[in-house]
C-alpha positions in Angstrom: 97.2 168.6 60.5 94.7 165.9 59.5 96.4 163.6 56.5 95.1 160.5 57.5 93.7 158.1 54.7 95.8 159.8 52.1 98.3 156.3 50.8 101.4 158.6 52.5 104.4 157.1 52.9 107.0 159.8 52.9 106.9 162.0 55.7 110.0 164.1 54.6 108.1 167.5 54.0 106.7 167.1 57.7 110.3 167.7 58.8 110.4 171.2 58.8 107.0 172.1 60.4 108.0 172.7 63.7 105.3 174.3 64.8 102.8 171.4 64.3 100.8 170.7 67.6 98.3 167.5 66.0 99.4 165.4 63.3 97.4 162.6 62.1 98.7 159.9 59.9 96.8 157.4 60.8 95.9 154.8 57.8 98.6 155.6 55.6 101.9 154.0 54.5 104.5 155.1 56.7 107.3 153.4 57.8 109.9 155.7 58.7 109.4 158.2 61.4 112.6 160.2 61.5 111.0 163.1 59.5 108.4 163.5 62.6 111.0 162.7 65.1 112.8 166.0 63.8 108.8 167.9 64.8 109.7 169.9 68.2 106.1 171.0 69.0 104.0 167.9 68.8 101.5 167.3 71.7 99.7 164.5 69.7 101.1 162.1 67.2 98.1 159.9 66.0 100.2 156.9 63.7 97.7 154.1 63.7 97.5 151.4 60.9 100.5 152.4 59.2 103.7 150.1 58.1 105.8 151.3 61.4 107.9 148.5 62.6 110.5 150.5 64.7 110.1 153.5 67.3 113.8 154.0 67.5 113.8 157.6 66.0 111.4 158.9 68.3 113.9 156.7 71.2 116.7 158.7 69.7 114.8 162.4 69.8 113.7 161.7 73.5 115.4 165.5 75.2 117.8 165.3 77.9 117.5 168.6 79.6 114.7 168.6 82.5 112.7 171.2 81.2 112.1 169.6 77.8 111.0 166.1 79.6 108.6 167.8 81.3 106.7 168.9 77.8 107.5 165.7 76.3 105.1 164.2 79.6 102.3 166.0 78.0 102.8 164.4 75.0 100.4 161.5 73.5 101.8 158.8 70.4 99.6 156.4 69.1 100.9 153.3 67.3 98.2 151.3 66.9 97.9 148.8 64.5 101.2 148.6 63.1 103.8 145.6 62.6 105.7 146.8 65.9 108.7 144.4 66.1 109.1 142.8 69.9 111.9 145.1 70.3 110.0 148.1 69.1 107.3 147.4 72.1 109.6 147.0 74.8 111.5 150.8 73.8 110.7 152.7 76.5 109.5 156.2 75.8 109.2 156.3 79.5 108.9 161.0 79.2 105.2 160.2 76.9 102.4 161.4 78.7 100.5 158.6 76.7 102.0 155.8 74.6 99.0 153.9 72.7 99.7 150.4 70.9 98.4 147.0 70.4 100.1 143.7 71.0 99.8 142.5 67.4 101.5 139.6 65.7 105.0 140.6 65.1 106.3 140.9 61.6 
């Protein structure tokens, strides 16, 4: 799902579309990621240049059972471009395939 560019900052309908593989935000508004934390499918999460200072719902989704780490390894997030905070950074999403950010200033 391409909805990049759009001015999006509520991802609330997102929630529910658990079969979404792609989902680009990128360029939008968003600041809360709970909605997509709820997404089960996701292989690639594209969030760049958004208002995303805190990765701690996508922490808090991370699966426990073996089987579901191993899809989450396949799994690329890109953050780049957003006001990370230091702690943000330093989360570990240690099951992502690929975890894309930049060290900008933080907020």
């Amino acid at each position: 799902m391409h909805l990049d560019g759009n001015q999006i900052s509520d991802l609330t309908p997102l929630g529910s579309l658990n079969s979404l593989t792609m989902v680009d935000l990128k360029k939008n508004q968003v600041r809360d990621l709970a909605p997509v934390a709820r997404l089960t499918a996701w292989r690639y999460l594209y969030l760049d240049h958004n208002q995303i200072s805190d990765l701690g719902s996508l922490v808090a989704a991370m699966p426990k059972d073996d089987n579901a780490k191993r899809l989450w390894s396949e799994r690329t997030l890109s953050v780049s471009g957003n006001p990370l905070s230091a702690p943000a950074r330093s989360q570990q999403l240690p099951m992502l395939g690929k975890l894309l950010f930049d060290l900008i200033a933080a907020q």
